[in-house]
N, C-alpha and C positions, 0 to 999 in steps of 0.2 A: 267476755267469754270467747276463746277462740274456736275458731269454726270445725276443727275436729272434736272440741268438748262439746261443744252446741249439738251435733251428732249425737256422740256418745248418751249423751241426756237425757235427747228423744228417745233412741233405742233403748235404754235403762227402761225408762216409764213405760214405754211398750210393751216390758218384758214382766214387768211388776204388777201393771193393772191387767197382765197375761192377755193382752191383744196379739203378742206374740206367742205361742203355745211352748214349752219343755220338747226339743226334740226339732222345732221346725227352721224350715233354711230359711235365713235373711237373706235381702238382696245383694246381690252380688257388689261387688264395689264399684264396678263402673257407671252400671245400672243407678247405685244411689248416688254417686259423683255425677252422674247428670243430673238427677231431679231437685240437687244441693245448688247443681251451678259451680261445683268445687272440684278440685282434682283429686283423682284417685289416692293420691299421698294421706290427705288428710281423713279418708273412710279408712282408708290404713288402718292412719294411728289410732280413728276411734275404735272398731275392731279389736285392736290389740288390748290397747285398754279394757274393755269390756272381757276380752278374754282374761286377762290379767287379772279382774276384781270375778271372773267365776262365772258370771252372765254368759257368755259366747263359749262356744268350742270352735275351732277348726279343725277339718276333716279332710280328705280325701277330695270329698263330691263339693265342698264349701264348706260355708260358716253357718254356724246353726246354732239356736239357742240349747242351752247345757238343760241335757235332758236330765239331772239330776237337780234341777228346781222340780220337778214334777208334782210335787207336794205342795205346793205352793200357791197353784194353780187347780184348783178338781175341776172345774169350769172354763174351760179357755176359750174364747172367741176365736174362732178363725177365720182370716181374712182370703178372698178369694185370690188365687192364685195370680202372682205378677204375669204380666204380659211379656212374651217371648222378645229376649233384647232382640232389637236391631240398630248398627252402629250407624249414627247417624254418616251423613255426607258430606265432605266439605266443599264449599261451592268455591265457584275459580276466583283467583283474586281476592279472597278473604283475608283481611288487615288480621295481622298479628299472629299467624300459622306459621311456623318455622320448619324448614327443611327438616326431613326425618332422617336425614341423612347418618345423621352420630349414631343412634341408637339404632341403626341396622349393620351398623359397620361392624368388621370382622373382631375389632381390639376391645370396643362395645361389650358385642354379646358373649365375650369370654370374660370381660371382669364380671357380667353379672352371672355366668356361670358359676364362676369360681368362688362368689360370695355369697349364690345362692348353697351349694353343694356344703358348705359350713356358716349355716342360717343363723346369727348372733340380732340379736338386740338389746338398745341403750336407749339408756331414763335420759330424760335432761338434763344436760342441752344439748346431748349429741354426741357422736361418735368422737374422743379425741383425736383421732388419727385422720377421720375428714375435717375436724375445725384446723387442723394442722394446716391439710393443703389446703383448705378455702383460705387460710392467712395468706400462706406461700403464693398463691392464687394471686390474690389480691395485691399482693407486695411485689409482683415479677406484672402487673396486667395494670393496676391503678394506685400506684405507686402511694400502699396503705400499708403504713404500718401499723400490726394490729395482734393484737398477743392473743394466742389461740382460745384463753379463758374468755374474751372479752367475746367470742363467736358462737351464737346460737344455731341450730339448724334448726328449721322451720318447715310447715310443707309448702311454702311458697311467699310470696309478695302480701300478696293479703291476711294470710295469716301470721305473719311477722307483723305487719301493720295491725291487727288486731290487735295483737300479744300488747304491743308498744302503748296502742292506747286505751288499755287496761291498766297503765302504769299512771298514766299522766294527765289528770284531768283538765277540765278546761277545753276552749272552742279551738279549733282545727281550722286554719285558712289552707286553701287551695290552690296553687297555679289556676288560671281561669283564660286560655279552655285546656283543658288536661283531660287524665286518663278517667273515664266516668267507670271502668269497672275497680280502679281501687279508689275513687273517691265515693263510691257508693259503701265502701265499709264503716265512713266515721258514722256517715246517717244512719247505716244500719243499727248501727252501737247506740243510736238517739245522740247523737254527737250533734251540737249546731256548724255547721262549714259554711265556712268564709270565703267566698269567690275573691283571688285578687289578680288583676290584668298583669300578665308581662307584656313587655315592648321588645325591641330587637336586641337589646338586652338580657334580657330576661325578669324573673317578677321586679313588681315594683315598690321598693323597702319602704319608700316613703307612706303608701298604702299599710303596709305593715307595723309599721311605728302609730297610726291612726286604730287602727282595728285592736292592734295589743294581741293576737291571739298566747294561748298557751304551744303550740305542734302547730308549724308550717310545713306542708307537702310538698317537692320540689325532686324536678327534676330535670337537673342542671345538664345531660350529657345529649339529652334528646329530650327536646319540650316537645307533649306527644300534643297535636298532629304536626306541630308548624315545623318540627326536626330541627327545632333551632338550640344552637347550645349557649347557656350561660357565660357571660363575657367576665373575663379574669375580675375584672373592675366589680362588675356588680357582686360575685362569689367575695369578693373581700368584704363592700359593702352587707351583705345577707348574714356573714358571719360573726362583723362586727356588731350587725344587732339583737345579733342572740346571744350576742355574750351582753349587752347593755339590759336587754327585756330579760334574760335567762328563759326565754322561750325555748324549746327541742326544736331543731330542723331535721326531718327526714328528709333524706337522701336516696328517692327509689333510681336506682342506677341501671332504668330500663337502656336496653341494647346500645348502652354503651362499648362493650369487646364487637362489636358489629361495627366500629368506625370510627376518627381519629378522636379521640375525645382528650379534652382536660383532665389534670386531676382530679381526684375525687373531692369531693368537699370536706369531707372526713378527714384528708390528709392537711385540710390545711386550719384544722381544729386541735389545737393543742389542750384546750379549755375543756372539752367533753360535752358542746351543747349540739353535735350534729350526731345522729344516729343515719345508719344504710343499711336499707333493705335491701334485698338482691334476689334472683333465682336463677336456676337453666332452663327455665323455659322457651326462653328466645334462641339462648344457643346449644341448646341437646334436644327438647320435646317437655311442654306443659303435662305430660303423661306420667312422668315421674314423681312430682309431688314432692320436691325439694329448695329449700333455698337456706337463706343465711340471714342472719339479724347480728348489726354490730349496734351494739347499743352504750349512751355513757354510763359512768359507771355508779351514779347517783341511781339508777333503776335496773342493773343488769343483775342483782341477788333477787329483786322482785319479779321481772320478765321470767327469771329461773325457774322459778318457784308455779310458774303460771304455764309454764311450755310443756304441752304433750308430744309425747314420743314420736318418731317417723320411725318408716320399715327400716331396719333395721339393715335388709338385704340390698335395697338401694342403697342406703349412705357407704356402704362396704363397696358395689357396686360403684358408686361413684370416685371413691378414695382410692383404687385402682386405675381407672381410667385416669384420672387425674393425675396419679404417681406415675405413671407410664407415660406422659404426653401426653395421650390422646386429647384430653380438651384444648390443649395448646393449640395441636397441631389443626382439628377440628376446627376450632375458631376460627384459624387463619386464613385457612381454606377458605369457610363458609364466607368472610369477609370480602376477598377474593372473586369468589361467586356470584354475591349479594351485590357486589360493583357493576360486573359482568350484565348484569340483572337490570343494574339501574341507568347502564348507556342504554341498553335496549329500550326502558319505557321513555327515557327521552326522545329516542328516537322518534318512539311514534306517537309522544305528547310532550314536544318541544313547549307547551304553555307549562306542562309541569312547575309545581314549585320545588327552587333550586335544592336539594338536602345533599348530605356529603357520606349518607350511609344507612343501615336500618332496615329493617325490613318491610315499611310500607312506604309508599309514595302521593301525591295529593295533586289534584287537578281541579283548577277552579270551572266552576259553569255555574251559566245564568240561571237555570230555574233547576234545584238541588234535589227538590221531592222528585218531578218528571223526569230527571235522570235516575237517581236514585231505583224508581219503579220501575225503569223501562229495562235499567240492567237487572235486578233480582229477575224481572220474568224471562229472561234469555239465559239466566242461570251463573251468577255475578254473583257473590258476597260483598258488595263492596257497602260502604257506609256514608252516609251525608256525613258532613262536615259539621255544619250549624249544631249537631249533637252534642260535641266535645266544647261547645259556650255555653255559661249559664245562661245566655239569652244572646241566641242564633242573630251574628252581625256578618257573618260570610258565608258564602254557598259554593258549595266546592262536594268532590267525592275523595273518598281514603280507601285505597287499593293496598293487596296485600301483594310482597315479592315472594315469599315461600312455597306458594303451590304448586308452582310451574318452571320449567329452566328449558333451556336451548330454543330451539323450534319450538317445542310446547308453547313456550310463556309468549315469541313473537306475533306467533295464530292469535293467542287469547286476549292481548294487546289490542291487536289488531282488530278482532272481531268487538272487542269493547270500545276503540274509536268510534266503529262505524257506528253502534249501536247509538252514542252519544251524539251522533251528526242528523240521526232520524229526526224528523220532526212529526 
């Protein structure tokens, strides 16, 4: 079940056994995209949905359960009123925060004008005129060729990874150490996951020929934390053995447009056993609630049949800016930037380890927790290392580049050396 239906679900049963009353306001969407852990995209689509089957209205003041259940309900429970939001804070150096920079920009906030001001919404799989450009996308950025049909829009990584492994059953191996917030979706699913080591290479097939999985998780453009990318060699290796096991390889195609990367693996799959996840989260804002799902074509009428809607007003929103440049231009920039960004933390963590792009960066130290701790109370996001291994074999921190630029980011640099020099 994907994570907007899982939503939608809850709220249903809520409304049915009238823990929700006829008439009263739901939380708001950001409010319950925080307490999901999810992005606002996907309270979206559940939302709509629920509007759509009759449950929900939207109004003016919010979303509110359809006071024409009132019958339904003589008795409603009601719950004491939500606590007043407050948005959370981002701490300095938090791995994985990206520049807000797109979606304040001037070209930005007139496609979503312009999409908002004639509000459309689309069933699954999505807008055709954004699977267009996400093809065109892809076809001018990581040289995919990819037929508009075969593109899903999703509200993100995870739940495009969801969707997928609702299609394909069977154990899930993992790059090991990898991205623990979407390797935490197969477990979620009750999915058994399979840790398997890469090398300077990238994973290691021969492990994968042993284990057998059904869904290998990979990602080839930036192995998250080490920033390492899959070497041509091994990508031919990985692909010929999914076409030998017919095992699925997903292709999560984290912040690859962030720095010089390979093609995609997808592109060099004539066969149809690699599917690619994708989002803008890295390069617009995780605030949108958008991505893309190419999937083969042995499960892409199944993933169909499984995928919930997204706003409507973003994908329009997005299919603009996207037809205009702007992500183009956007990317390049931010690339650019993100360079700009990463002479700076060499500077003043010449022990850095080497990456060629990306928005976080990794510095080893001897005892991971006592730094770790010393920075969060100075007011630090930054994360151990030893987290992203199934079982912690290096100690190191992972620093985010997006929070901060020019003078800003050198102080906080800076002030985060000293911090790590304390004893």
């Amino acid at each position: 079940m994907t994570i907007p239906s899982e939503i939608a679900t809850q709220l249903r049963e809520r409304i049915t056994r009238g823990t929700l009353a006829p008439g009263e306001r739901v939380e708001s969407t950001r409010v319950l995209a925080s307490q999901w852990g999810c992005s606002r995209g996907s309270v979206v689509a559940a939302y709509e949905q629920l509007v759509g089957e009759g449950y929900l209205e939207s109004t003016p003041t919010g979303t509110r359960v359809n006071p024409d259940l009132q019958s339904l309900h003589p008795k409603s429970v009601h719950l004491p009123a939500q606590p007043a939001e407050t948005p959370s804070r981002v701490l300095s150096l938090t791995p994985g925060v990206p520049d807000a920079q797109a979606v304040t920009s001037t070209l930005w906030r007139a496609a979503f004008r312009r999409a908002a001001a004639e509000p459309m919404s689309y069933p699954a799989p999505g807008s055709l005129a954004l699977r267009q450009a996400v093809a065109q996308h892809l076809r001018q950025t990581r040289s995919v060729e990819v037929d508009p049909a075969e593109v899903l829009i999703t509200s993100g990584a995870r739940d495009g990874l969801s969707l997928l492994l609702g299609c394909i059953p069977g154990p899930v191996a993992a790059e090991d150490p990898g991205f623990p917030t979407l390797h935490a979706v197969p477990a979620a699913l009750g999915r058994e996951v399979l840790p398997v080591p890469v090398d300077d290479q990238g994973i290691i097939v021969e492990e994968l020929e042993r284990l057998n999985p059904a869904i290998v998780l990979v990602a080839p453009n930036h192995q998250y934390p080490t920033g390492k990318q899959m070497s041509a060699r091994r990508r031919f290796e990985l692909v010929s053995w999914a076409r030998r096991s017919g095992a699925v390889i997903v292709e999560d195609d984290y912040d690859s447009e962030l720095r010089k990367a390979h093609p995609a693996l997808v592109a060099l799959d004539p066969s149809g056993q690699v599917a690619m996840i994708g989002s803008f989260a890295k390069t617009l804002s995780p605030a949108l609630g958008v991505g893309y799902l190419i999937l083969p074509s042995s499960v892409l009428q199944r993933a169909s049949q499984r995928l919930l809607p997204v706003s409507g007003i973003v994908q329009d929103a997005l299919t603009h800016f996207i037809r205009e440049d702007g992500l183009r231009r956007h990317t390049a920039r931010m690339r650019r930037e993100y360079g700009r960004r990463r002479a700076v933390f060499y500077e003043l963590f010449p022990q850095g380890i080497p990456m060629d792009g990306g928005l976080h960066a990794v510095v080893d130290v001897t005892e991971e927790q006592r730094a770790v701790d010393s920075a969060r109370k100075h007011g630090f996001g930054v994360q151990g290392l030893g987290q992203y291994w199934s079982s912690a074999n290096r100690a190191g921190i992972v620093l985010g580049l997006g929070t901060h630029s020019g003078d800003r980011l050198r102080a906080e640099l800076a002030r985060l050396a000293h911090v790590l020099q304390e004893k």
